[in-house]
C-alpha positions as CSV (number, residue, x, y, z in Angstrom):
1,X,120.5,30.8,7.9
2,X,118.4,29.7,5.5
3,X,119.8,27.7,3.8
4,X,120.0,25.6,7.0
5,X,116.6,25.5,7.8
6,X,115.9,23.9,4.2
7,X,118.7,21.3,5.0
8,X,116.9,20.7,8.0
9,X,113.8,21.0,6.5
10,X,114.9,18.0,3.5
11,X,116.1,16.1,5.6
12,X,113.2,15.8,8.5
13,X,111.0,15.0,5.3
14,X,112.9,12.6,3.7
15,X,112.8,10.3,6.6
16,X,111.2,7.1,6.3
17,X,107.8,6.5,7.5
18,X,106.2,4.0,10.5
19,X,106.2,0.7,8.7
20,X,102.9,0.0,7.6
21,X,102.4,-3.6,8.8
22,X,99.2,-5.0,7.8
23,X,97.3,-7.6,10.3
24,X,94.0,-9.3,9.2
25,X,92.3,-11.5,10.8
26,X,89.7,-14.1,9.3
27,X,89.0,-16.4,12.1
28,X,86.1,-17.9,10.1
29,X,83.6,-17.6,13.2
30,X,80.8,-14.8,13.9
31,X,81.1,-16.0,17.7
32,X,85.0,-14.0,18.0
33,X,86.3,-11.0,17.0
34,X,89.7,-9.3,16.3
35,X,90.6,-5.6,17.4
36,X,93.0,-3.5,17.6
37,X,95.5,-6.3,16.7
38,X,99.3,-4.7,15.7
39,X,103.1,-5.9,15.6
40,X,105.4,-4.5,18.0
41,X,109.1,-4.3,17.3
42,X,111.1,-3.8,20.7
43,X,114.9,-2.1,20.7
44,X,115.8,-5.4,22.1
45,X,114.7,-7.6,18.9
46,X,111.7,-9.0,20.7
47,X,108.5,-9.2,18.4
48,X,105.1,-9.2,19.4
49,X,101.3,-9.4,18.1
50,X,99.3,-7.9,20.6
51,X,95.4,-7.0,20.3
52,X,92.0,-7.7,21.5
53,X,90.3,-11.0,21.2
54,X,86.7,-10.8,22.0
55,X,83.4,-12.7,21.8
56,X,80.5,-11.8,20.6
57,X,78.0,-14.4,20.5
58,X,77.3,-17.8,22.6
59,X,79.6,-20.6,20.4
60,X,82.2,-23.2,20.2
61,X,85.4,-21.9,21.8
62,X,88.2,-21.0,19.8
63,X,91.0,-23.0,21.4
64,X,94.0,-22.4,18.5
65,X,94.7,-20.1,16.2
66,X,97.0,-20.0,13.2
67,X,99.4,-17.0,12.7
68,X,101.2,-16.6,9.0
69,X,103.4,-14.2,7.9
70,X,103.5,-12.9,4.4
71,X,106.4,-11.2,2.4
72,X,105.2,-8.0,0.2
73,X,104.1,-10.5,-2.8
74,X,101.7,-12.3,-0.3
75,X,103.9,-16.1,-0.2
76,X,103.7,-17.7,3.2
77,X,107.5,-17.4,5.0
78,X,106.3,-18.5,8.7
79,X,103.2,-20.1,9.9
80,X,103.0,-21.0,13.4
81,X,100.1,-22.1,15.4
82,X,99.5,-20.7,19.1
83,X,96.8,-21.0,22.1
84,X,93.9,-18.4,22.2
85,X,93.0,-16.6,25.1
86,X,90.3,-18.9,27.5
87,X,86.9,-17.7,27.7
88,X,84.5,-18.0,30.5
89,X,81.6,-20.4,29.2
90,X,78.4,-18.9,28.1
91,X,79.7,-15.5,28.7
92,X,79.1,-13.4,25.9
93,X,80.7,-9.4,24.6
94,X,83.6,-10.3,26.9
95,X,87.2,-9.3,25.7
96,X,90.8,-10.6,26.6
97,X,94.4,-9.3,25.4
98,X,96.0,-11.4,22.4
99,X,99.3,-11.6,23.1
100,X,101.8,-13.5,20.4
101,X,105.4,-13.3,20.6
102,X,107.1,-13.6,17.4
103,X,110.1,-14.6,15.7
104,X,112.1,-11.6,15.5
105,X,113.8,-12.5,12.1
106,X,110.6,-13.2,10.6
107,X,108.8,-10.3,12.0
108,X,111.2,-7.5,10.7
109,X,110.9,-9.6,7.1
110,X,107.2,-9.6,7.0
111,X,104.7,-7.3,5.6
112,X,101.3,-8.8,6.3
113,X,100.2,-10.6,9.1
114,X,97.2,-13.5,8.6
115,X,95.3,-14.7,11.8
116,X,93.0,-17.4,11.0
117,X,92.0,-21.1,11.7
118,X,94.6,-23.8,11.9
């Protein structure tokens, strides 16, 4: 019986972790805001980037923004560029969802995800 429980025990710790996908985002503006931004991996190979986009200050609006993946020595292996979420003008401390779906190759290959300017 105990012997059992250490089996079980080995084995329920040698199981690997939550991947530990790393998302930063430099948008180069003090007017906007990244939180909470992650990658979702769905059973059914979709891929996602889903977060909060929010604006802090009166400013130009963000219309684009450039989404790069990075491999685990930090080269470029997909860069794609995608619309923002609109903003009401002159509205300020006002939040939408980011939404970007992804390559599913790329995303399952990729360790760090770059959000920035095109």
């Amino acid at each position: 019986m105990m012997a059992m429980i250490s089996v079980a025990l080995a084995l329920a710790l040698s199981q690997p972790g939550p991947r530990a996908d790393a998302v930063i985002g430099e948008i180069g503006s003090r007017a906007f805001v990244l939180k909470s931004v992650r990658v979702d991996l769905h059973p059914d190979n979709r891929s996602e980037l889903r977060g909060w986009m929010c604006r802090r200050s009166a400013g130009a609006s963000l219309r684009r923004l450039a989404v790069v993946a990075e491999d685990a020595s930090g080269a470029p292996i997909w860069k794609g560029v995608v619309a923002t979420p609109s903003f009401a003008p002159g509205l300020m401390h006002e939040c939408r969802v980011l939404k970007i779906d992804l390559p599913s190759e790329i995303a399952r290959k990729a360790m760090r995800w770059r959000l920035e300017r095109p």
